[in-house]
PLY file of the C-alpha trace (Angstrom):
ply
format ascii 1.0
element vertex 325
property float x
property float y
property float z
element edge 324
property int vertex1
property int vertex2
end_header
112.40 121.43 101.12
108.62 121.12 100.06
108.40 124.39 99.77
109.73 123.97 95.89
106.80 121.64 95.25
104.52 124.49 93.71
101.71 122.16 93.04
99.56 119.12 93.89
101.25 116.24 93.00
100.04 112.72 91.86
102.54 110.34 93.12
104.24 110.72 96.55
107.11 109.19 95.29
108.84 107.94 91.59
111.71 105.29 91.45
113.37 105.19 88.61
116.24 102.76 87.51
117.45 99.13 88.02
114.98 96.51 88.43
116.06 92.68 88.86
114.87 89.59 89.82
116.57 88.19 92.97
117.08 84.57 93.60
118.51 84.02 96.95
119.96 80.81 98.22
120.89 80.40 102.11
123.46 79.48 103.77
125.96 79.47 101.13
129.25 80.02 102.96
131.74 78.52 100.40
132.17 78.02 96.90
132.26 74.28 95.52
135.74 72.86 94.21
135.12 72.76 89.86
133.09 69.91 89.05
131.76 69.38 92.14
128.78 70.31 94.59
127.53 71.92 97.76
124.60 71.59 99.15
122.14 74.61 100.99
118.98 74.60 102.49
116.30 77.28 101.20
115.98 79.32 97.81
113.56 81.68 97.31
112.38 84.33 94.86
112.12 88.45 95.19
111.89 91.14 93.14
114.98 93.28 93.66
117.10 96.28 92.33
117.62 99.52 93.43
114.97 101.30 92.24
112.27 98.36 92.72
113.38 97.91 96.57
113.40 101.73 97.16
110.15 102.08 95.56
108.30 99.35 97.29
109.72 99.79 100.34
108.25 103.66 100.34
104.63 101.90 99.06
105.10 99.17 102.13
105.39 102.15 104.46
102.21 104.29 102.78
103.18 106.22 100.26
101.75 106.65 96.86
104.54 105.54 94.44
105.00 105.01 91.05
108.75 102.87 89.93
110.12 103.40 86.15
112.68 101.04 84.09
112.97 98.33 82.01
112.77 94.47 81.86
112.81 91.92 79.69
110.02 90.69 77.65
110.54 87.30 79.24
108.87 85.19 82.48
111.00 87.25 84.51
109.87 90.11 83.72
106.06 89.27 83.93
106.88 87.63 87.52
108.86 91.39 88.69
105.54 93.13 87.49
103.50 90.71 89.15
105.53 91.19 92.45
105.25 95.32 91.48
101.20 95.06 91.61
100.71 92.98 94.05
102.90 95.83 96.38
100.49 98.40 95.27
103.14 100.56 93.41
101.91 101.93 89.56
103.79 100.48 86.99
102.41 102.15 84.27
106.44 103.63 83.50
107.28 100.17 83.07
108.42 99.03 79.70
109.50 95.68 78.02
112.43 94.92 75.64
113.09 91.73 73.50
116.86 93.56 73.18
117.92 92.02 76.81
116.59 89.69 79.11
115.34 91.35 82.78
118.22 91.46 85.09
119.06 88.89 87.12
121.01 88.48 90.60
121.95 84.89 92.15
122.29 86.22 96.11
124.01 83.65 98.13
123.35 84.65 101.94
125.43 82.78 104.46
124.85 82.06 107.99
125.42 85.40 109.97
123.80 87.25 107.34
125.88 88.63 104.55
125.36 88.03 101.09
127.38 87.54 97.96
125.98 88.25 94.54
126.04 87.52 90.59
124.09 89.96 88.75
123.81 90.16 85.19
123.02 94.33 83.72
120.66 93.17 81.92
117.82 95.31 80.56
118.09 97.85 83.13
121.37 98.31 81.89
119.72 99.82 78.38
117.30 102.19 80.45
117.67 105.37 78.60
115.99 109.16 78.51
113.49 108.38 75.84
112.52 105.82 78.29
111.67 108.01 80.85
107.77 109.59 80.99
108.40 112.99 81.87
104.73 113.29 82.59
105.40 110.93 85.64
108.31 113.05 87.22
105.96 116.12 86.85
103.27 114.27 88.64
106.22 112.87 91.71
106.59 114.63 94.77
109.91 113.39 94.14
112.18 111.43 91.93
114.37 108.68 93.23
117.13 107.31 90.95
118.28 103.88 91.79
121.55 101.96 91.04
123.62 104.62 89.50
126.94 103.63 87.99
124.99 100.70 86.66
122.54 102.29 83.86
124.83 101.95 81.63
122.26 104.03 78.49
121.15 106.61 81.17
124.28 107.51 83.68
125.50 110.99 83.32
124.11 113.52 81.20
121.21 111.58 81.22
120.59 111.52 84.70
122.20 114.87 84.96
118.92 115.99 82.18
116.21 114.26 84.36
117.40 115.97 87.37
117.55 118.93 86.17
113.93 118.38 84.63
112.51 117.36 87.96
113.94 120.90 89.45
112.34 122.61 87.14
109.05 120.60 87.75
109.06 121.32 91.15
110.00 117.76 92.27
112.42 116.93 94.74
115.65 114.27 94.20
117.44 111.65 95.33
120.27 109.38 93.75
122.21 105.70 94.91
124.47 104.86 93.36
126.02 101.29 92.95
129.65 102.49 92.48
131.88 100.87 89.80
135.37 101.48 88.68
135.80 104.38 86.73
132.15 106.00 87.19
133.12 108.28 90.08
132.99 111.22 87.65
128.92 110.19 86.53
128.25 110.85 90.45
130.11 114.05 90.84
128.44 116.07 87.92
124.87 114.68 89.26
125.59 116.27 93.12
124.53 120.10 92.32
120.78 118.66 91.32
120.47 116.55 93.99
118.01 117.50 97.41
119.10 114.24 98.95
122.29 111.64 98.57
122.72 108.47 100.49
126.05 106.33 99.29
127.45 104.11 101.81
130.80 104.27 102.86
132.95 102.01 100.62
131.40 103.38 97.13
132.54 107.22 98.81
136.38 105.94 99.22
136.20 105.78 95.47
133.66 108.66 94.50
135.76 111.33 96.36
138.82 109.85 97.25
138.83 109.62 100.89
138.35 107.15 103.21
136.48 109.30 106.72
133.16 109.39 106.28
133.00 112.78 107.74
135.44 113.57 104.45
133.13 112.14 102.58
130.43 113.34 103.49
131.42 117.28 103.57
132.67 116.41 99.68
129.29 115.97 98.47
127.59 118.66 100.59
130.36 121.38 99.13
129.68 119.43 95.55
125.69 120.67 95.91
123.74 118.09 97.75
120.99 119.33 99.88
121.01 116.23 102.58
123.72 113.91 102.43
124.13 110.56 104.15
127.00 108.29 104.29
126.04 104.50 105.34
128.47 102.81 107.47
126.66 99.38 107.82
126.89 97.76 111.07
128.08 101.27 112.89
125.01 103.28 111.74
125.17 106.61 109.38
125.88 110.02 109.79
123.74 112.85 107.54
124.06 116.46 107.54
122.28 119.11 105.99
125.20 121.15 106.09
125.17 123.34 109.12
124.52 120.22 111.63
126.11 116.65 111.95
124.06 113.37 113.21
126.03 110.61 113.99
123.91 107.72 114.98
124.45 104.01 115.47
121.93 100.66 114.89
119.45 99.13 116.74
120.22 95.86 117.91
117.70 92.96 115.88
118.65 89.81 114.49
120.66 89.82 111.69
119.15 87.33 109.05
119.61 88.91 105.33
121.91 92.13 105.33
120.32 92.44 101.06
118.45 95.71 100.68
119.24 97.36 104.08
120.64 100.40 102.12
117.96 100.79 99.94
115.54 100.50 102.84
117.66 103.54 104.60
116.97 105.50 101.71
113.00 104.69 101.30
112.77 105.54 105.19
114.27 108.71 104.92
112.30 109.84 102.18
109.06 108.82 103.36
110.06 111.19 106.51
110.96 113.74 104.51
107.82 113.51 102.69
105.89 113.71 105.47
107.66 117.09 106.31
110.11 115.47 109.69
113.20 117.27 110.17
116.47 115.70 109.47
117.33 113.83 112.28
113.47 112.56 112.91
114.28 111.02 109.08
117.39 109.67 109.62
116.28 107.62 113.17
113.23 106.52 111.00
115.20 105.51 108.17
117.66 103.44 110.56
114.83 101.72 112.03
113.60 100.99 108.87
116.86 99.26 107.73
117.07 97.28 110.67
113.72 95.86 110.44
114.76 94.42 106.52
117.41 92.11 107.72
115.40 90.43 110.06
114.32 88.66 107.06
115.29 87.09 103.76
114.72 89.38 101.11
115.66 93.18 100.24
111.99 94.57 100.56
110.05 91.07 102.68
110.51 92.17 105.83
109.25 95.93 105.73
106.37 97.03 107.40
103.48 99.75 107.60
105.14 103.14 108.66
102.88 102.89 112.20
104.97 99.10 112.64
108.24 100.88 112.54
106.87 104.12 114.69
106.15 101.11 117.48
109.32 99.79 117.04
111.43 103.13 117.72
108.89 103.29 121.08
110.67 99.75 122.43
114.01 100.38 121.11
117.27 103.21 121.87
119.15 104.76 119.04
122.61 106.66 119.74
122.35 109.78 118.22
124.90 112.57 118.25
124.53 116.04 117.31
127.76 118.37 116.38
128.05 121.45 114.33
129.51 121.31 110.52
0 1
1 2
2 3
3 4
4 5
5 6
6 7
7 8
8 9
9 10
10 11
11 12
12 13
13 14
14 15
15 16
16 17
17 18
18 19
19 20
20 21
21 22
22 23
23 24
24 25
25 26
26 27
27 28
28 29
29 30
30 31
31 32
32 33
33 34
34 35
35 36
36 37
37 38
38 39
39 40
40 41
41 42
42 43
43 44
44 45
45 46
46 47
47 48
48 49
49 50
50 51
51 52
52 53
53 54
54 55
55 56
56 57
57 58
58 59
59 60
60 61
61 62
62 63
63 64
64 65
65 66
66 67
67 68
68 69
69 70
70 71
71 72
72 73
73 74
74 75
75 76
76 77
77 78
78 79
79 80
80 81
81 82
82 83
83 84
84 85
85 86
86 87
87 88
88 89
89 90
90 91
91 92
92 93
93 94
94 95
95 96
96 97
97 98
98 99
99 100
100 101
101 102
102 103
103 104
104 105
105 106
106 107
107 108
108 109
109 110
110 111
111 112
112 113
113 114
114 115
115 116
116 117
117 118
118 119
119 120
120 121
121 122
122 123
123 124
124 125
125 126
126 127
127 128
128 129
129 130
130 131
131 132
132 133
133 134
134 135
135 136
136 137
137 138
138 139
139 140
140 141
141 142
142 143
143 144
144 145
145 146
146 147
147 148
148 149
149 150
150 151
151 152
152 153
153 154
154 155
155 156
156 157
157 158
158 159
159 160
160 161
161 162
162 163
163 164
164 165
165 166
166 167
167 168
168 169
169 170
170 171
171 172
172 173
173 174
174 175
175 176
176 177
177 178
178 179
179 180
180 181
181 182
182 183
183 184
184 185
185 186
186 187
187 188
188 189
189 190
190 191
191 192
192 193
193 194
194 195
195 196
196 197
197 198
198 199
199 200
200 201
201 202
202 203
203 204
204 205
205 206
206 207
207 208
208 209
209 210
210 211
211 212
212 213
213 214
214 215
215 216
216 217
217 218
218 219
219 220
220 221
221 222
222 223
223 224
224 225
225 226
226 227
227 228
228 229
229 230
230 231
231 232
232 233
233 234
234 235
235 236
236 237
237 238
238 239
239 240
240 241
241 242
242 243
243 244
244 245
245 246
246 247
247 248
248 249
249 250
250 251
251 252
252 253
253 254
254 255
255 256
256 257
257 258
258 259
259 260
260 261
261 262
262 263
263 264
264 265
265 266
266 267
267 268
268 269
269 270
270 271
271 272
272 273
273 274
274 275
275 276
276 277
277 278
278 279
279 280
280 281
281 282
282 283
283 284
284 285
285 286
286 287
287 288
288 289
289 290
290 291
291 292
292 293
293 294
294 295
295 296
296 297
297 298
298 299
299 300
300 301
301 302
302 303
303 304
304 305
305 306
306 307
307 308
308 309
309 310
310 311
311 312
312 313
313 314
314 315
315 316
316 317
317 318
318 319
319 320
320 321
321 322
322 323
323 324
């Protein structure tokens, strides 16, 4: 696929799309009766979102990246920019709004792991194209859109324009989505512009309908995608690029924070793919990747240098599986 990039490019990498900021409480494993109160033990504070995790996870691992949205012109907002700089990711396609306060998540984690969370839409939810600097997606190796289904200004012929736009620049792309009732038709017109697609498994019962992820999966490849992947959470992922099948599981870590393991599947299989690794070499790194972020609290906290997670696939086994399409 880099063969469509017909010139040097700036950024390795732009993320475009929801930024929040994540306030995670741990364990919460109940809700309190009205008028009353539980008690939990830690709270802490991490810039989140789709687009933000993606984005700094890519930066975390070495890449050059630049993230786009919008926030709030608010102390939220000032504290997810500070949290942007001080992960060495550009933010110059950052803007502020006094229409919306920055988005917001309350993530309550409980003891194995999972998480619950409150999010409010936000200013990411008025992201729209005049937004975007087209200058930026001309300069990206390739264009990420995160949290689909959830830019409420920009989903759909909007993102279905951008994508198109990065094509014609020569930059490659890549969509999440965060699925919500009634926006399976946004995905479906985005798949012929897309190079790579990673949905998990639940959002793809409702974007096409069926509930195999081997269904699934074939849906969007015959839709247009390049690369698709379908996450399965705790059984692994399979991704095809349409003539051969992976099916691979997880490594085995500690389970601490499951928040941001998707997003961290998707900046690990870009950065591969970046670096010019064939599929499945992406799609092992990638899984690494996600299992290294829930060993911690935090969607993007735990991620390391690209060399950490090359010496972590030395000490651990991955199932992998190889079929034909």
């Amino acid at each position: 696929m880099g063969k469509r990039i017909m010139k040097e490019k700036h950024y390795d990498a732009l993320s475009l799309g929801i930024l929040v900021l994540d306030v995670f409480g741990k364990p919460i494993e109940q809700f309190p009766p009205a008028g009353t109160s539980l008690f939990f033990d830690s709270v802490e504070i991490h810039g989140g979102g789709c687009a933000y995790n993606t984005g700094v996870d890519m930066s975390r691992l070495g890449l050059k990246v630049c993230v786009m949205g919008l926030v709030g012109d608010d102390a939220f907002g000032d504290l997810l920019l500070d949290f942007l700089k001080k992960e060495n990711v550009d933010i110059s396609g950052i803007q502020k709004t006094n229409k919306a306060g920055t988005s917001f998540s309350f993530v309550m984690v409980e003891g194995r792991g999972q998480r619950r969370i409150y999010t409010s839409f936000g200013a990411s939810g008025l992201l729209c194209h005049n937004d975007v600097c087209l200058k930026q997606i001309d300069d990206s190796k390739l264009l990420h859109i995160g949290g689909a289904c959830m830019l409420n200004a920009l989903d759909g012929e909007g993102e279905v324009e951008l994508l198109r736009y990065a094509r014609s620049a020569g930059t490659l792309t890549c969509m999440d989505p965060v699925y919500r009732p009634e926006t399976a038709h946004l995905i479906v017109q985005c798949l012929p512009y897309l190079d790579y697609f990673f949905p998990n498994t639940e959002e793809s019962v409702h974007i096409t309908g069926y509930s195999e992820p081997a269904d699934q999966l074939r849906f969007y490849l015959e839709g247009g995608v390049k690369i698709a992947g379908i996450k399965t959470g705790g059984y692994g992922c399979l991704v095809s690029d349409g003539k051969t099948l992976w099916t691979m599981g997880i490594y085995d870590v500690p389970v601490v924070d499951t928040c941001g393991a998707g997003d961290a599947f998707v900046g690990g299989f870009l950065y591969s793919a970046i670096k010019g690794r064939s599929v499945p070499e992406c799609a092992r790194f990638a899984s690494a990747v996600a299992s290294l972020c829930v060993t911690g609290i935090g969607a993007t906290a735990p991620i390391p240098h690209a060399r950490e997670v090359t010496a972590f696939m030395d000490k651990h086994s991955l199932r992998m599986e190889e079929s034909p399409v």
